[in-house]
N, C-alpha and C positions, 0 to 999 in steps of 0.2 A: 218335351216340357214336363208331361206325366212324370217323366223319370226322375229330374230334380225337386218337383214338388213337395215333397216332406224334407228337403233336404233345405230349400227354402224359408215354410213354415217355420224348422227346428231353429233358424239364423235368426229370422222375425222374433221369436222367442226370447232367444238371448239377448237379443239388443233393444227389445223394451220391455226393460224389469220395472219400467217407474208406472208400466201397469194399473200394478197396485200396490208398489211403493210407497207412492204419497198417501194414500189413505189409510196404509198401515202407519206410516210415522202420526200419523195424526190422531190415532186410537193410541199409539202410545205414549205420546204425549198426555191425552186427556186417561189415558190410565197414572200418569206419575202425579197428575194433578190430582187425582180421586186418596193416592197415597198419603201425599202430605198432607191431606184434609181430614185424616184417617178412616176414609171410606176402602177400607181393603177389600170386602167384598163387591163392591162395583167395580173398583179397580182392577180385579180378574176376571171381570168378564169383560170389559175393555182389551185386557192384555190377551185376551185368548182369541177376541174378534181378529185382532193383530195378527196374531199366530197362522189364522186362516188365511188370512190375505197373504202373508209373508209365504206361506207356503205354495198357494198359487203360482207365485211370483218366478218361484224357482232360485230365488237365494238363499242359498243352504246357510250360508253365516251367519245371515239376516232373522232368518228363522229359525237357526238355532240358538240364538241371543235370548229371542224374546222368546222360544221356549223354554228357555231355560230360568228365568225370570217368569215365567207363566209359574211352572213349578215351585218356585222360590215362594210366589205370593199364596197357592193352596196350602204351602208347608206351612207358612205362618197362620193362616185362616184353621187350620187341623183339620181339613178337609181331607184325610188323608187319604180316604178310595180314590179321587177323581188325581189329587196330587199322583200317586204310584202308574195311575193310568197313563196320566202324559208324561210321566217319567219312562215310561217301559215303552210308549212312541216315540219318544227322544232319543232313548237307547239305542233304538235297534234299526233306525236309519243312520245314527252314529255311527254304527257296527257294518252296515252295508257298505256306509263313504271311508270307513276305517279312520274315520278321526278319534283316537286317542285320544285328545283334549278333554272334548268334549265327554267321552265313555268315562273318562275319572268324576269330573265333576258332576255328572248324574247320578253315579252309584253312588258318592257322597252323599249327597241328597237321598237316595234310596233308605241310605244307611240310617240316615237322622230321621226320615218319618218313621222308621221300623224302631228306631232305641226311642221313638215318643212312644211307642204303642208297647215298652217293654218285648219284643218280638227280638231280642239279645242275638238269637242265633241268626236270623235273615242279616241282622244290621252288621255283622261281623263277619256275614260272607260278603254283603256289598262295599262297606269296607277295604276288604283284602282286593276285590274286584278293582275299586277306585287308584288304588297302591297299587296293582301292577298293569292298569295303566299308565299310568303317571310315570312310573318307571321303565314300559315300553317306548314312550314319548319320550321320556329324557326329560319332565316337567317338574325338574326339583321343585317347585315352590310346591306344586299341587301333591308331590311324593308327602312334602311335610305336613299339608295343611289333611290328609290322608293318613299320616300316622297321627295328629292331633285327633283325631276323631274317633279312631280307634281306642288310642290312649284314654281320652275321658268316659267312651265305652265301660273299655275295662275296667276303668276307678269305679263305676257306677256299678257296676258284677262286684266288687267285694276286690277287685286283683288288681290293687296297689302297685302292686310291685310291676307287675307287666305294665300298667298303663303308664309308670314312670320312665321304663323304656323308650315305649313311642316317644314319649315326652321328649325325653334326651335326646332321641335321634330327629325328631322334628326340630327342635331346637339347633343341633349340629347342622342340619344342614341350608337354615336361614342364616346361621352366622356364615357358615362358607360362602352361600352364593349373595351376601351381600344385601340380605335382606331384613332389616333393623325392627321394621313394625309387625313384621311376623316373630320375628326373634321375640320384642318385648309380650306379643302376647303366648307364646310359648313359655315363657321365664315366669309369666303371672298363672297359666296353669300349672305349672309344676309349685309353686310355692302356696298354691292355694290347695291340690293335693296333701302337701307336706300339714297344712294347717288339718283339712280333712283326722290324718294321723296321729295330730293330736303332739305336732314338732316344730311350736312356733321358730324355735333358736336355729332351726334348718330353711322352715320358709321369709323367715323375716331378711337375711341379707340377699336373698332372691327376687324379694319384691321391691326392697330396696334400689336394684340392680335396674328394676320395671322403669320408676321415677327416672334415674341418670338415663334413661332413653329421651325425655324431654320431648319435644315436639315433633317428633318422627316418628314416638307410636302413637296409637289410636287414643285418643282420647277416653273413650268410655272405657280400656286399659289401663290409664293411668286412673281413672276414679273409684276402678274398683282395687287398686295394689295400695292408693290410701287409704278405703277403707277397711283392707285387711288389715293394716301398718296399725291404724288407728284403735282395729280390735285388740291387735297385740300389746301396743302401749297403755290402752284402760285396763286391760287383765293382770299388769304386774303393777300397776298404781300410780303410774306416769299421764295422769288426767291431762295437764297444759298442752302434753304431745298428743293426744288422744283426740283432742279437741282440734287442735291444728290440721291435724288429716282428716277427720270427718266435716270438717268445714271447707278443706278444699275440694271433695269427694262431693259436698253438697253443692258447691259452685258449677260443677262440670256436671252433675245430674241434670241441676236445671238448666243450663244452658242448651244442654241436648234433649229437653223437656223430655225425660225418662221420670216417670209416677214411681216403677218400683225399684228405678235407686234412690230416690228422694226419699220412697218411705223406709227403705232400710237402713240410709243415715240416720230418719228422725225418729226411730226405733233404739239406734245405736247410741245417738245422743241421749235420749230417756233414759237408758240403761246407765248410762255414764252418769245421770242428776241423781239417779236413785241411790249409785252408789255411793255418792257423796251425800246422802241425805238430802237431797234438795224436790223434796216429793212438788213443789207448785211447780217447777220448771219443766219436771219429769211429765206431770200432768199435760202440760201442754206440747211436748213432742209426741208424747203418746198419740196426742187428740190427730197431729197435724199426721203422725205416721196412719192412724186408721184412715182418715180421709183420704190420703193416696194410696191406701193398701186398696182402698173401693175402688177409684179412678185407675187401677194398674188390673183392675179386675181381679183379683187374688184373694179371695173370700175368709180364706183360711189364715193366712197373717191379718187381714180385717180383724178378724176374730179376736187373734191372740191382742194386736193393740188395744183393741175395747177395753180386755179384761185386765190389760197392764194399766190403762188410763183408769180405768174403774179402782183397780188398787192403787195409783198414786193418790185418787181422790180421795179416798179414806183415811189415807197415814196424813193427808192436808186438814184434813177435818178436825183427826184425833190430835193433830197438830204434835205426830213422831214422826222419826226418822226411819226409814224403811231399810232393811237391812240385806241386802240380799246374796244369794253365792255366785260365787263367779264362775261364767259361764262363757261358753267355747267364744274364739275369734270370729268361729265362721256360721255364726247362729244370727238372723236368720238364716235360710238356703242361700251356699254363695251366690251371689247375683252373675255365673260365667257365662260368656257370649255365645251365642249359638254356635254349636260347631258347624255347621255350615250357613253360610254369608254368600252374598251375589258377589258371583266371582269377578276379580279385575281383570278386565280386558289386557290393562297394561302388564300380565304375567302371561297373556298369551302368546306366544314368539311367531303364530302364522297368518301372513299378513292376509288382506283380503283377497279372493281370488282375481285373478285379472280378467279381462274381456276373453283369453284365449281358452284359458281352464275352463271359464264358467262355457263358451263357444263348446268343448269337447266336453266334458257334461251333460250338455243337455243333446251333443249328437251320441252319447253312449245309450242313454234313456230312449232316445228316437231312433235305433239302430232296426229293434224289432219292423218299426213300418215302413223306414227308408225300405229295409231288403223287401216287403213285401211290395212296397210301392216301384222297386225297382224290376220283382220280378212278373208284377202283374205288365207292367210294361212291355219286358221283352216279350213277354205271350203275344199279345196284338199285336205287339209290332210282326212277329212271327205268323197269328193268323191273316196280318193282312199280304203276309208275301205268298201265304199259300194259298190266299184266294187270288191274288194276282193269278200268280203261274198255273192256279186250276182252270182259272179263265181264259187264261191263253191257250193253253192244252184244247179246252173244247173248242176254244175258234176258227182254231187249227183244224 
């Protein structure tokens, strides 16, 4: 019986995972509840109690989920020592199990806390890391969503040109495989680059393009390719159109209660009163843009809206018309979406493990004590036969 004993155990193991299962889904549960309430720092430490459990557990999927989602939530807190920490744990048992999946989507992640810290060169070797994963896998979406990251990288280095590449090729290969709301927000980075440039007549039938996506791309993608649209349209003097995409940009801000796209419609809107003379109207986007510049926590546009509301309020006083020069499509800072986002399950193509995988798993892990359990065994079995036959010998 000594001799199947760990071999037992290791069975026991596998076949009750709900252990600690249920108390991990239940921490993360009350971590997605702490999210919506925008408690994100309690909410990581919810998701990380998870992480513990999950990883007891010994399901590797399970816990590589909500690790990866643990990471996700320090990325957004800019926690970014303890982020890198449990990213470089995630890693390198990724690398053990050889899931490529997962290795792309965490040097992603790698790549973005290190391009928050301007750290250019780390985030362009995790980067190229996340890309030839993705490409060992055969994970065209995650290949794209890996040159998109790169791509806006290098826009941010000064290398236009290079990050319009990835662009293209990120884009090329969501239209191939059939993938519409990665396509549309590829098409809204490349045309918000283009505006970067200083080439509305190049980005504008790109963003264009963003729109005829209609309700297959992301939402907060089509509110920001109207508010490009709408930049473009107040800048050559077409107000009616100008207003028409900033008010539909405003609709989809609020509804997805984002503070700082509200406040850079009602920035954008000001700018539009001013230029039309309308300093009392102007005054009060201004007011409504600072008061969301505060609630979106962005101290620095706070700022500048004060000083805009403060100057409409003078030309309302002096009771002129405020004259001013026209200025870029893409001022304030484009509002672009994080390049990395909590990835969708449904681009993963590898199903759950089954009872037999997860069963040989965890007798690979228990391999070391099986043999030792099996050779402490044959020992006594062995000393008790040659206490036997010594005992006979002398009775003899």
């Amino acid at each position: 019986m000594r001799v199947f004993m760990p071999l037992v155990l290791a069975v026991i193991l596998v076949l009750s995972p709900t252990a600690f299962a249920a108390d991990a889904q239940d921490l993360l549960r009350q971590a997605q509840q702490l999210r919506d309430n925008d408690k994100s720092a309690a909410a990581a430490v919810k998701q990380h109690d998870a992480v513990d459990l999950l990883r007891q557990g010994g399901d590797w999927q399970a816990w590589r989920d909500a690790h990866i989602d643990l990471v996700y939530d320090l990325y957004l807190l800019k926690d970014n020592s303890d982020a890198l920490t449990e990213a470089a744990a995630l890693l390198k048992e990724a690398r053990r199990r050889q899931d490529v999946w997962a290795q792309s989507v965490v040097l992603r992640y790698q790549g973005a806390i290190h391009q928050g810290v301007n750290a250019f060169t780390d985030a362009e070797t995790a980067y190229q890391g996340a890309l030839d994963a993705a490409r060992t896998g055969r994970f065209r979406a995650l290949e794209g969503r890996a040159l998109i990251s790169r791509g806006d990288l290098r826009r941010r280095q000064g290398r236009a040109d290079d990050g319009r590449k990835d662009l293209d090729r990120a884009l090329a290969l969501f239209d191939a495989e059939g993938l519409p709301r990665e396509a549309a927000d590829a098409r809204f980075r490349i045309g918000s680059l283009e505006l970067e440039r200083n080439r509305p007549h190049v980005a504008e039938p790109i963003l264009r393009q963003v729109l005829q996506a209609g309700p297959v791309a992301d939402r907060l993608t089509l509110a920001h390719a109207h508010r490009y649209l709408g930049g473009i349209d107040r800048d050559r003097g077409d107000r009616v159109a100008a207003r028409e995409h900033f008010e539909a940009a405003a609709t989809t801000y609020r509804s997805l209660d984002s503070p700082l796209g509200q406040a850079n419609v009602a920035d954008d809107l000001g700018r539009l009163e001013l230029a039309a003379g309308n300093a009392a109207a102007a005054k009060r986007w201004f007011g409504d843009a600072e008061i969301l510049y505060r609630r979106a926590g962005d101290t620095v546009w706070e700022a500048e809206a004060k000083a805009k509301r403060e100057e409409a309020e003078r030309a309302q006083a002096a009771g002129k018309a405020v004259v001013v020069a026209p200025v870029p499509a893409v001022a304030p800072p484009p509002p672009v979406p994080p390049v990395v986002q909590p990835p969708e399950r449904s681009l993963e193509p590898a199903e759950k493990p089954s009872l037999s995988d997860r069963l040989v798993d965890a007798l690979i892990e228990e391999l070391p004590k099986i043999i030792i359990g099996v050779v402490v065994s044959l020992l006594s079995l062995l000393g008790i036969w040659l206490y036997s036959r010594l005992k006979k010998v002398v009775s003899d």
